[in-house]
MARVEX-341031 format. One record per residue (C-alpha): z, y, x. Coordinates in pm, whole numbers, plus 50000, padded with zeros to 5 digits. Each point is the difference from the previous one (the first is absolute). Layout:
BEGIN
ketor c3=Z, c2=Y, c1=X .
...
! end
This chain:
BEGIN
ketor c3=51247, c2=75679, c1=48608 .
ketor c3=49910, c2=49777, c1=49690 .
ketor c3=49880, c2=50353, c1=49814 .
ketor c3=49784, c2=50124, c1=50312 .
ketor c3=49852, c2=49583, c1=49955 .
ketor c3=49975, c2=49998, c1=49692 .
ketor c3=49807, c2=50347, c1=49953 .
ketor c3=49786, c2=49886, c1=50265 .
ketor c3=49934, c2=49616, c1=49785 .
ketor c3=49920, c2=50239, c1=49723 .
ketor c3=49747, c2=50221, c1=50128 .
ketor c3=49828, c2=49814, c1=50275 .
ketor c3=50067, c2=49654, c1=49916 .
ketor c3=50107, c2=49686, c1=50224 .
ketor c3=49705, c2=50060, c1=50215 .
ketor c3=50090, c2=50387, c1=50064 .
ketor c3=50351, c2=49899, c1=50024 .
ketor c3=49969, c2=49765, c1=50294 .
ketor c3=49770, c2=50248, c1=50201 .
ketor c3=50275, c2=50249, c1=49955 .
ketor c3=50255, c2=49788, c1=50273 .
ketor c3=50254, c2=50135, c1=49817 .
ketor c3=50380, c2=50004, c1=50160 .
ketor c3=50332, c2=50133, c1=49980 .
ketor c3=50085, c2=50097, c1=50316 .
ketor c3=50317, c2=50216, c1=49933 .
ketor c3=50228, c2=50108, c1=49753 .
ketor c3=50239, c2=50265, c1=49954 .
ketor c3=50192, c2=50015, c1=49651 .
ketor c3=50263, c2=50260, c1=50096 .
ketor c3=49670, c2=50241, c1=50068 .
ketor c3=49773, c2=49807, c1=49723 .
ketor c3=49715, c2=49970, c1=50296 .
ketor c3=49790, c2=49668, c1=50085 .
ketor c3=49746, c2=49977, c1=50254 .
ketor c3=49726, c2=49770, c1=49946 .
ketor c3=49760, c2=49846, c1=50188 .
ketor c3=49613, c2=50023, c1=49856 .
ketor c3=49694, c2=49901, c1=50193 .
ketor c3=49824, c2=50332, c1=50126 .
ketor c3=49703, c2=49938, c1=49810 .
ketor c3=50215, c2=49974, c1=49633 .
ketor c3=50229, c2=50292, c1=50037 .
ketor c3=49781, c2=50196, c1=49722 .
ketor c3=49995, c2=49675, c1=49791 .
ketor c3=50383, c2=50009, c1=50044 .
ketor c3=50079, c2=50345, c1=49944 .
ketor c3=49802, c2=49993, c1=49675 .
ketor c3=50194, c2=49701, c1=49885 .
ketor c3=50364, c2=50198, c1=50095 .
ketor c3=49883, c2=50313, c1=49789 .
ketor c3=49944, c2=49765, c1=49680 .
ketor c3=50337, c2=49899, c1=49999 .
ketor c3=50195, c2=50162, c1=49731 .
ketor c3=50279, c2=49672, c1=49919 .
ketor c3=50197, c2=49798, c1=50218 .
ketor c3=50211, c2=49726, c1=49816 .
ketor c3=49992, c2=50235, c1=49687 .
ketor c3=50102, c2=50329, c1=50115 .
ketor c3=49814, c2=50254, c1=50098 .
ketor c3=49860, c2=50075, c1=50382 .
ketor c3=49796, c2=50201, c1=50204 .
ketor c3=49907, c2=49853, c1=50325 .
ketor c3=49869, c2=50281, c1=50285 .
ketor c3=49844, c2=49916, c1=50352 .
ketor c3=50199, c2=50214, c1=50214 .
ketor c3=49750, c2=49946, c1=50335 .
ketor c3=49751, c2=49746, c1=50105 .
ketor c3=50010, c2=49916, c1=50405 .
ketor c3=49788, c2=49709, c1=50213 .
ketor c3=50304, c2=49865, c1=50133 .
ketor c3=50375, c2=49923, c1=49883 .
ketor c3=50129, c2=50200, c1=50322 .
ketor c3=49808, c2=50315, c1=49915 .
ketor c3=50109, c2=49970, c1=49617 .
ketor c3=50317, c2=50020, c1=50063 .
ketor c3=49994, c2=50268, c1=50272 .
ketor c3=49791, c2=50214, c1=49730 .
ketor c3=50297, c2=49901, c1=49734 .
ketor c3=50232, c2=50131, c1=50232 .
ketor c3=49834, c2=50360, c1=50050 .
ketor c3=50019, c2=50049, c1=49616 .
ketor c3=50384, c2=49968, c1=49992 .
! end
């Protein structure tokens, strides 16, 4: 979560950043998958912050938005019909 912040600080700055509503909602190490909550309006301004990221803590990472859904419910129900 501090690397999807932190790209976000970078880019759009503090104002950007608190528009964005940003929250971790779940995560899932076993299946490396977090859901995160983003208000509606930012999900582009997130996204393009997630594809920047090429580093966490030193190493390298690719982070990948799997789906985007209006509610938690339907996120996970869409989750679940990938496998």
């Amino acid at each position: 979560m501090d690397a999807v912040w932190g790209a976000v600080l970078k880019i759009f700055g503090e104002y950007g950043a608190s528009k964005c509503g940003l929250a971790l909602i779940d995560y899932k190490s076993e299946e490396k998958l977090a859901i995160l909550r983003v208000v509606h309006t930012e999900v582009e301004t997130v996204r393009a912050a997630i594809a920047l990221i090429t580093k966490i803590k030193e190493k390298p990472a690719a982070l990948h938005v799997l789906t985007v859904s209006g509610t938690i419910k339907a996120l996970y129900k869409k989750l679940k019909q990938r496998g």
